[in-house]
C-alpha positions in Angstrom: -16.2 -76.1 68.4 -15.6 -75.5 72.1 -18.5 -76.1 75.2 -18.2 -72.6 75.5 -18.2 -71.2 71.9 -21.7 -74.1 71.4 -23.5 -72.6 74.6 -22.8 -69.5 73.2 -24.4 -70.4 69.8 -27.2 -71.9 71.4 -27.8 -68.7 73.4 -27.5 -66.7 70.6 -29.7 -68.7 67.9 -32.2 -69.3 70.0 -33.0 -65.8 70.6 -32.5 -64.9 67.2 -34.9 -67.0 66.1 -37.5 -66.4 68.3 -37.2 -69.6 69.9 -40.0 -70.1 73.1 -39.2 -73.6 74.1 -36.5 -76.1 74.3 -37.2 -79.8 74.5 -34.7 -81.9 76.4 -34.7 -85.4 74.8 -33.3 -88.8 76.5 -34.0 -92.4 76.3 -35.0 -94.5 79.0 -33.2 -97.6 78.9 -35.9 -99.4 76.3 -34.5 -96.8 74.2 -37.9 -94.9 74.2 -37.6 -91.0 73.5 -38.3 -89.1 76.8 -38.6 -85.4 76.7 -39.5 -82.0 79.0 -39.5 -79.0 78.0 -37.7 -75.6 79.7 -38.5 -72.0 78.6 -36.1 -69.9 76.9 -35.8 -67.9 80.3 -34.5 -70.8 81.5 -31.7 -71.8 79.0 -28.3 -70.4 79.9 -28.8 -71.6 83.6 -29.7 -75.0 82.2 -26.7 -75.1 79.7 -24.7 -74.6 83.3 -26.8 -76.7 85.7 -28.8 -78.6 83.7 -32.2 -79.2 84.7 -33.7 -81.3 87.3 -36.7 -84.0 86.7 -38.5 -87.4 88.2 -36.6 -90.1 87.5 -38.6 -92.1 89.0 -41.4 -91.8 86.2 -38.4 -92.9 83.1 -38.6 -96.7 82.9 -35.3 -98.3 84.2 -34.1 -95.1 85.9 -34.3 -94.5 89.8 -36.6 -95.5 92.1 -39.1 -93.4 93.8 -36.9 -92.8 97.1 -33.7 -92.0 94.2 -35.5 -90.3 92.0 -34.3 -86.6 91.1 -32.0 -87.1 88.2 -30.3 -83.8 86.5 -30.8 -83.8 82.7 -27.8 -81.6 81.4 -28.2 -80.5 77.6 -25.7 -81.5 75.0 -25.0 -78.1 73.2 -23.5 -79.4 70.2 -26.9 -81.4 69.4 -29.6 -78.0 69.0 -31.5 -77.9 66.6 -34.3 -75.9 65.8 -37.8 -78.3 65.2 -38.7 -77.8 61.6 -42.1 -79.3 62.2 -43.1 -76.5 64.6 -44.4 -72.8 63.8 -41.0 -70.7 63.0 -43.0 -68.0 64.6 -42.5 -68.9 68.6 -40.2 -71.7 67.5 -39.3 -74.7 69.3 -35.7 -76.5 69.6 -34.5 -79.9 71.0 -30.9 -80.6 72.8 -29.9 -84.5 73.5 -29.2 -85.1 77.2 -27.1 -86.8 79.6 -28.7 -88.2 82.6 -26.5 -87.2 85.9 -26.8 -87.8 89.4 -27.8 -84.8 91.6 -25.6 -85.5 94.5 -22.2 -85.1 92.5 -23.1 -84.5 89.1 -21.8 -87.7 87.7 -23.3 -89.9 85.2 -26.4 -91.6 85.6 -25.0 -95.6 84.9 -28.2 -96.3 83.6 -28.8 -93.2 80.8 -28.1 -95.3 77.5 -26.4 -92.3 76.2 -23.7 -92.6 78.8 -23.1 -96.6 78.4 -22.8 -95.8 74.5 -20.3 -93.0 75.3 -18.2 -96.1 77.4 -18.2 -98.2 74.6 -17.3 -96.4 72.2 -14.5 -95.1 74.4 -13.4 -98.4 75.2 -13.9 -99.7 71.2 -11.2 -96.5 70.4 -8.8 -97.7 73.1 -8.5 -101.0 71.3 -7.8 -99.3 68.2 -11.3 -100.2 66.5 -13.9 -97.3 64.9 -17.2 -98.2 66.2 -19.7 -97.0 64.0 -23.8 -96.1 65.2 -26.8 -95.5 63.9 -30.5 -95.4 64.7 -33.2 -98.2 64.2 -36.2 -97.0 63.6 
């Protein structure tokens, strides 16, 4: 599935199911679930730009004279929240942490040093394998 073809899915689920909010989840660098939430008014502009926030609040990100950081959604990671009413629902999308200046990744978003590894793991001819500890 192409970036386009999921923004498009995304665009067109989310209104089709009603959906009111999206939460934009990260992890600071404890690996600690961070999370804002954007309108569905707001969702095909943030699919393009992503969406700015205070950094400087996330532990281990920027500090306060650095801190607008761009959180830009993950399209192939929606899901709709089936703990929340279906009724006004509410979805999630997994973020990368970018820089605001030139829209490159933020070296200290966890999500981007796993993304290097695993990278680098596959040039050396290994399958890296992840999972979460809860």
């Amino acid at each position: 599935m192409g970036v386009l073809k999921d923004k498009e899915y995304v665009l067109k689920t989310a209104k089709d199911k009603g959906i009111k909010f999206i939460r934009f989840w990260f992890t600071d660098i404890l690996g600690i679930l961070k999370s804002f939430a954007i309108t569905y008014d707001e969702l095909e502009k943030a699919l393009e730009e992503g969406m700015g926030f205070d950094g400087s609040s996330i532990e281990g990100f920027a500090r306060i004279e650095e801190s607008d950081m761009i959180a830009m959604p993950d399209p192939s990671t929606f899901q709709i929240l089936p703990w929340r009413p279906a009724e006004q629902g509410v979805a999630r999308m997994l973020c990368d942490v970018l820089n605001p200046m030139d829209s490159t990744p933020y070296k200290g978003d966890p999500r981007y040093v796993l993304k290097k590894v695993v990278k680098k793991a596959m040039d050396m001819g290994y399958t890296y394998y992840v999972g979460p500890e809860l």
